[in-house]
ZARO-681025 format. One record per residue (C-alpha): residue in three letters; x, z negated, y. Coordinates in steps of 0.02 Angstrom, whole numbers, plus 50000, padded with zeros to 5 digits. Example, Ala and Ser with C-alpha at 12.3 -4.5 7.8 and 13.67 -1.06 7.14 Angstrom:
BEGIN
ala506154961049775/ser506844964349947/
end
This chain:
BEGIN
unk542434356053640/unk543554357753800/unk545154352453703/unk544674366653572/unk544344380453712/unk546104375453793/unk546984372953614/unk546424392353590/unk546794396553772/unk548644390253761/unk549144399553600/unk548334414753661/unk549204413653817/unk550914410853725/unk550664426553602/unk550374435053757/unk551884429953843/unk552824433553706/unk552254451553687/unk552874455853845/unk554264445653823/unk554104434053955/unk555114415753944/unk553714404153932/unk553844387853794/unk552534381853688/unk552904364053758/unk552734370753942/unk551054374853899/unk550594358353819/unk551104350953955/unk549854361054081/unk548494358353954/unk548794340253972/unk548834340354142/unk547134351154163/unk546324337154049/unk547054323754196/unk546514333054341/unk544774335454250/unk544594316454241/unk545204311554401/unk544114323554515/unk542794317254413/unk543224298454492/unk543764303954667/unk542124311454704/unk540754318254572/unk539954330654709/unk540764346854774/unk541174344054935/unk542694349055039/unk543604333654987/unk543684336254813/unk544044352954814/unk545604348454932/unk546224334654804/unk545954347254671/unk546984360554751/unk548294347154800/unk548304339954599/unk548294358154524/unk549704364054645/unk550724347254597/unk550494349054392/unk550984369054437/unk552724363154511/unk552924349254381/unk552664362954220/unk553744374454310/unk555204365254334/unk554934359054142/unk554964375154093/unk556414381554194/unk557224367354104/unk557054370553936/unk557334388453971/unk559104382854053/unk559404372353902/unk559124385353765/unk560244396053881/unk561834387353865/unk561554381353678/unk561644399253671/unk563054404153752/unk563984389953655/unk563444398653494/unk562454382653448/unk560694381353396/unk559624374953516/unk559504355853465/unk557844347253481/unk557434332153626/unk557094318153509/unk558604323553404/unk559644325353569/unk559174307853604/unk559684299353444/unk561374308053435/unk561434300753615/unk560924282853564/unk562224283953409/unk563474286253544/unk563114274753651/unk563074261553502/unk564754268653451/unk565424265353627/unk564644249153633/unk565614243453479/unk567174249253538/unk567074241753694/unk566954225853614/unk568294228853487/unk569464233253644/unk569004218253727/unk569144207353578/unk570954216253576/unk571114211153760/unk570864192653719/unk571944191753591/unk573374199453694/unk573214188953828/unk572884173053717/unk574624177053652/unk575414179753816/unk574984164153846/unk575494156653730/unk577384164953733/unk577414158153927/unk576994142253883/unk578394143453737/unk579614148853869/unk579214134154016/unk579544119453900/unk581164110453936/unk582684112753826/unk582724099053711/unk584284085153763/unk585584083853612/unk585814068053552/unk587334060153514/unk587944056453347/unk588134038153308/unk589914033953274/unk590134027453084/unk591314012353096/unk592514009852959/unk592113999252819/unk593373981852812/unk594503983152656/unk593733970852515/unk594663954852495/unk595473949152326/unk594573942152205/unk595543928952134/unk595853927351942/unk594813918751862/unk595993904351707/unk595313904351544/unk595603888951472/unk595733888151290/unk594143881151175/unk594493867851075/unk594343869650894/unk592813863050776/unk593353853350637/unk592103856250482/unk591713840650357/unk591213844050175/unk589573838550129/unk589423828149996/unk587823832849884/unk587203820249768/unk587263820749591/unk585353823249494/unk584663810849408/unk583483813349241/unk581923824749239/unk580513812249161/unk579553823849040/unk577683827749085/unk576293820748970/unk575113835148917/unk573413829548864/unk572333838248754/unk570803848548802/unk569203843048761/unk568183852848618/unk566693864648694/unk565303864148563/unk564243880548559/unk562143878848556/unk561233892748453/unk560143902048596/unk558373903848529/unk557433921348574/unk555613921048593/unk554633931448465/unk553973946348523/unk552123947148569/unk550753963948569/unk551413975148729/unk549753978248838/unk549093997348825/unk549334004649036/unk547504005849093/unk547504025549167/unk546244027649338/unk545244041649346/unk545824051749482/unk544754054049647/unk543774072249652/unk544384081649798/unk542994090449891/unk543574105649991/unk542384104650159/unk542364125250209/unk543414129550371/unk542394135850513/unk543374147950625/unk543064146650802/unk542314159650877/unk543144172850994/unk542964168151173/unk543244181051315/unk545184185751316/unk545744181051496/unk547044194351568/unk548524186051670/unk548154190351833/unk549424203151912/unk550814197652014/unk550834203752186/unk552024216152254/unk553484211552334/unk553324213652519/unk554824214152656/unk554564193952690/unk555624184952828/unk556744172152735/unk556874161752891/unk556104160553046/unk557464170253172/unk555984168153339/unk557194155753416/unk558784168253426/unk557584181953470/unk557074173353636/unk558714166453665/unk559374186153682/unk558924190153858/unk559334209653849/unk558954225353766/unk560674228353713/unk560894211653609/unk559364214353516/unk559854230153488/unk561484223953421/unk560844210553331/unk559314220753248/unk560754233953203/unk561804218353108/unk560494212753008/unk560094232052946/unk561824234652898/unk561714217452797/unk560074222252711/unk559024208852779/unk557534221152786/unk556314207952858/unk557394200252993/unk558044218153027/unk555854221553037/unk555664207053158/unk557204208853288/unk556554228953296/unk554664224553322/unk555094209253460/unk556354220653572/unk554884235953566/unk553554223253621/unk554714214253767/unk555384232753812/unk553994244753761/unk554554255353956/unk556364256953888/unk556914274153863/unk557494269853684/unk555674262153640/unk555444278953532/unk557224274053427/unk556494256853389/unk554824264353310/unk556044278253226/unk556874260553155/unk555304250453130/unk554494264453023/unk555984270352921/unk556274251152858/unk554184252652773/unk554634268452705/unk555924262052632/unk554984247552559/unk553514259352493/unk552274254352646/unk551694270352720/unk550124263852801/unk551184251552910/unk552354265152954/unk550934278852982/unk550034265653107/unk551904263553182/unk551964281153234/unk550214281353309/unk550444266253406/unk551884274953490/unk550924287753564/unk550414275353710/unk552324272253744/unk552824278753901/unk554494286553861/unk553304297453728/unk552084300453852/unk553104309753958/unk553864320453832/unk552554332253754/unk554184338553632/unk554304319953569/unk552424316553558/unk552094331953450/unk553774328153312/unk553004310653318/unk551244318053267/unk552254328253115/unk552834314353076/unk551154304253052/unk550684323152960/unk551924322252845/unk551744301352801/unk549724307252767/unk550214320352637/unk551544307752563/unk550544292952541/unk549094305152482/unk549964311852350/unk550734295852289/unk548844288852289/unk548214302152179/unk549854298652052/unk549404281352051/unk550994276552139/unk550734273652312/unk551924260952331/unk553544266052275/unk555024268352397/unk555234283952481/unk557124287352407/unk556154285052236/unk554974298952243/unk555284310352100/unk555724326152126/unk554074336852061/unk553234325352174/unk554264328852329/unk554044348352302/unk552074344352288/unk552314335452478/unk553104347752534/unk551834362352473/unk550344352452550/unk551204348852713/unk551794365152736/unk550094371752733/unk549294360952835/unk550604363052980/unk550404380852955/unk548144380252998/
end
């Protein structure tokens, strides 16, 4: 009931302010209602009677948030000044702070790339000096060739005439008689009439009766209950490997940062998931906490899981950084809004998982319709 009475309290007192044109922001006004809900609490603990005391440490807590809200407020007022006068449009904190931390990433890499540079250089002045201190080389002298004796004469060699073969005839002998060859007669064959048995009565073939065939009827088996394959589950961002180990071995916000910010620009959407998540919960007081939740939750939207990164954004209410920055808190709170009317809509299509960039187009336009309203109540 109180945070309804000051809800209606704070926009009245804006419309007001406005009417007579008086520079007061919305946020400015957040912030004192936040700070009225703190004071209420602690004068509550300090002391639950109303004495002196507690009206003292309420005048000394009021007077406090009233310097805090109007500095804040002479801030922002300051700010939308001179985005003015620069012709700009007044840019919004949380945007302001990711330009800021694309900058300082920028920088980061190009520090490295000029030290890289640096190395290099120097490696090759090095390595010129070292060229340039090694001792000229001593020339050797060339071996005098001594000249080669003149070959001695070979003597000639006499050829001393073979001596010649004398060739006898040969005498063949004269041939004698050829004795005549005796050729003996061959001996008679006499040829035996072959007998052939008479023929006898041929047996008739004896014909079996063939064996009746008896058809036994086919029972059909009846139908059992059809079992459905059981759906395979969906694809989830899973960690191929276990990357704990070079997590712990980083020792600074900046290397995770860098490392988290390779993997997403490789596509490794679950190690990217992991080296976010680790550096938020070993720096969740780091004033770029609110970037890694910004990181964490756009990777599940990209992989269709809007519950994870709707229970991102309201887990990053407690962070500090957020705390202190009722501008921040309340785009973080649209944010969770709009991720509600999303995965709403996609629930009632039947499609609640699908990736963010695939969201057709008649769908988008109903998101948009239904969160428009409801930021509008």
């Amino acid at each position: 009931m109180t945070a309804i009475v000051m809800t209606v309290a704070i926009l009245a007192i804006y419309k007001i302010s406005n009417m007579f044109q008086m520079q007061l922001r919305l946020s400015s006004l957040v912030f004192c209602g936040i700070f009225a809900l703190l004071i209420n609490f602690l004068s509550i603990t300090v002391s639950p009677f109303l004495d002196q005391y507690r009206f003292i440490v309420l005048g000394v807590m009021i007077f406090a948030a009233a310097v805090v809200s109007t500095l804040y407020n002479s801030y922002m007022i300051r700010r939308r000044a001179k985005a003015e006068a620069r012709g700009e449009e007044p840019v919004p904190l949380l945007t302001e702070f990711a330009n800021h931390f694309r900058e300082r990433q920028k920088a980061r890499k190009a520090a490295k790339e000029a030290a890289l540079a640096a190395a290099a250089t120097e490696a090759e002045t090095k390595a010129a000096m070292e060229m340039a201190m090694e001792p000229e080389p001593i020339p050797v002298p060339e071996p005098v060739m001594e000249s080669e004796p003149e070959p001695m004469p070979v003597p000639e060699q006499v050829i001393e005439p073979e001596p010649e073969v004398v060739l006898e005839p040969i005498i063949e002998p004269e041939p004698g008689p050829v004795p005549e060859q005796v050729i003996e007669p061959e001996p008679e064959v006499v040829l035996e009439p072959v007998i052939e048995p008479e023929p006898g009565p041929v047996p008739e073939p004896v014909i079996e009766p063939e064996p009746e065939v008896v058809l036994e009827p086919v029972i059909e088996p009846e139908p059992g209950p059809v079992i459905e394959p059981e759906p395979e589950p969906a694809v989830d961002v899973a960690l191929e490997d276990d990357i704990s180990d070079k997590l712990a071995a980083l020792t600074n916000m900046d290397d995770l940062l860098d490392y988290a910010f390779e993997l997403k620009g490789n596509a490794d959407w679950g190690k990217a998931l992991q080296a976010y998540e680790y550096a938020l919960k070993e720096y969740p007081d780091d004033a770029y906490a609110p970037m890694l939740v910004i990181e964490i939750c756009n990777i599940h939207k990209d992989n269709g899981h809007y519950p994870e990164a709707i229970q991102s954004f309201k887990d990053a209410l407690s962070l500090p950084a957020i705390v202190e920055s009722p501008d921040m808190a309340a785009e973080f709170e649209d944010s969770i809004m709009y991720l509600e009317t999303v995965y709403s809509v996609l629930q009632e299509e039947g499609q609640d998982t699908i990736p963010f960039y695939d969201i057709p187009k008649d769908y988008m336009s109903k998101i948009e319709s239904i969160y428009n309203n409801r930021k509008s109540r």
